[in-house]
C-alpha positions in Angstrom: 104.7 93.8 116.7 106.2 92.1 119.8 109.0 93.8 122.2 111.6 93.7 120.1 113.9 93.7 122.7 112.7 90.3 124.7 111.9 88.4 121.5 114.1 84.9 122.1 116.2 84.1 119.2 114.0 81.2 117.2 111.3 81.2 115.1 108.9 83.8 116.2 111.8 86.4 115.5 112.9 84.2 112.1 109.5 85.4 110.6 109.0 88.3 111.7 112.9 89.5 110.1 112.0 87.7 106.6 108.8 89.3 107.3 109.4 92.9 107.8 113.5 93.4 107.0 113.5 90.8 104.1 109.8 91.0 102.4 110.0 87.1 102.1 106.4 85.2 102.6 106.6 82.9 105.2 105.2 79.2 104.6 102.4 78.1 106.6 103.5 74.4 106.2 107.1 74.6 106.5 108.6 75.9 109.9 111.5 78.2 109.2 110.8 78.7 105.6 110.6 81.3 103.3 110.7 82.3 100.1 110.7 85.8 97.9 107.4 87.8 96.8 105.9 87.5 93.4 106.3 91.0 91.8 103.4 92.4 89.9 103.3 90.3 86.5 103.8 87.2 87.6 102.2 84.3 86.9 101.8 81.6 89.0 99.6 78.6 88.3 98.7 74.7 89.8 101.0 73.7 86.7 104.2 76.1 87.4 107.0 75.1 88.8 107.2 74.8 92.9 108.3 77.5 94.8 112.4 77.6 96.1 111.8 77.8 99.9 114.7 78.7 102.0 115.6 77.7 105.0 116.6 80.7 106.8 117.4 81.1 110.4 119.0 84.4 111.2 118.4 84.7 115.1 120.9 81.7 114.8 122.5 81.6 111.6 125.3 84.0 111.9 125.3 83.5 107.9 121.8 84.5 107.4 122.0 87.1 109.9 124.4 88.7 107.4 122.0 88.8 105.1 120.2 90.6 107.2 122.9 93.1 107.1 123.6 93.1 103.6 119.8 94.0 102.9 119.7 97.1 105.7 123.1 98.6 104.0 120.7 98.3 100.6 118.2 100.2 102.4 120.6 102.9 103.6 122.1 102.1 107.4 125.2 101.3 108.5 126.0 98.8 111.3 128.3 98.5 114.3 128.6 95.8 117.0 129.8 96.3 119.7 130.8 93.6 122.5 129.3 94.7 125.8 128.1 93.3 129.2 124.1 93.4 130.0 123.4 93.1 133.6 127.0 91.6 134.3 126.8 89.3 131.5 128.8 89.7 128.1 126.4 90.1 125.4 126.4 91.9 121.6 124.9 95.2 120.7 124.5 95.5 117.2 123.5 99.5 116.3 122.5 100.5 112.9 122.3 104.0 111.9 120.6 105.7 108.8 123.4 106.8 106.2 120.9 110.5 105.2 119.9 110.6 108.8 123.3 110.0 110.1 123.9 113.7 112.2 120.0 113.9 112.8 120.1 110.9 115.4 117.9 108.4 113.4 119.9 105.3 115.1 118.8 101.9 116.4 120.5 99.4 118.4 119.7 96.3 120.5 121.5 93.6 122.7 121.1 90.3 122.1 123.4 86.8 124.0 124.6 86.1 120.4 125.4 88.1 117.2 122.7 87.3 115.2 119.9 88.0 118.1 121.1 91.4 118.3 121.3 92.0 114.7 117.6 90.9 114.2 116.4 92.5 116.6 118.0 95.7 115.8 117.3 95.4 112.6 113.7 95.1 113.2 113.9 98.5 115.1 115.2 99.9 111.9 112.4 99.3 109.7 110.5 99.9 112.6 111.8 103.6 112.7 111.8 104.1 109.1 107.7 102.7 108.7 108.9 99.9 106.8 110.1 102.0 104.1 112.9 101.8 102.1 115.6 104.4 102.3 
């Protein structure tokens, strides 16, 4: 995986969050879309229905990046932003910090020039830290 911390907001960093933090599978036709796994036991054939793809821009979208959110506090972690300066210029920290690890320092953060870059690319430190795991 890239530096987390100089990914630019935009689509590079759109996949790799529906990637990794969401488990989405990313279209290879459609820029920016995405859409959710087939579990074991499904079955998919030329004649079932088309897959919903979702547009879903959450380096951008503050909406989607709140999805983001929603999906890490599933998976255990609390978040916190924080409005902050970065080299002289005001920027957002967004920190996320594992609920069962909360007193043994398993915490994550990262800066970003809006809201939703620095909650995707802290949240891609998160499951980063945790191996992709859940919990």
């Amino acid at each position: 995986m890239p530096d987390v911390d100089t990914l630019p907001a935009g689509p590079e960093l759109n996949v790799l969050v529906a990637r990794w933090v969401k488990g989405w599978f990313v279209s290879d036709s459609i820029p920016n879309h995405y859409r959710l796994p087939l579990y074991v036991g499904s079955r998919v054939t030329h004649k079932s229905e088309p897959f919903e793809w979702h547009d879903w821009q959450p380096s951008t979208d503050i909406a989607a990046a709140w999805e983001v959110v929603d999906e890490l506090n599933r998976r255990g972690w609390w978040v916190k932003f924080n409005h902050c300066l970065s080299n002289g210029i005001p920027a957002y920290q967004a920190e996320f910090t594992h609920k069962p690890d909360k007193y043994k320092g398993l915490c994550v953060y990262a800066v970003g020039d809006t809201a939703p870059l620095a909650i995707c690319r802290a949240a891609l430190k998160a499951v980063q830290a945790k191996g992709g795991e859940d919990g």
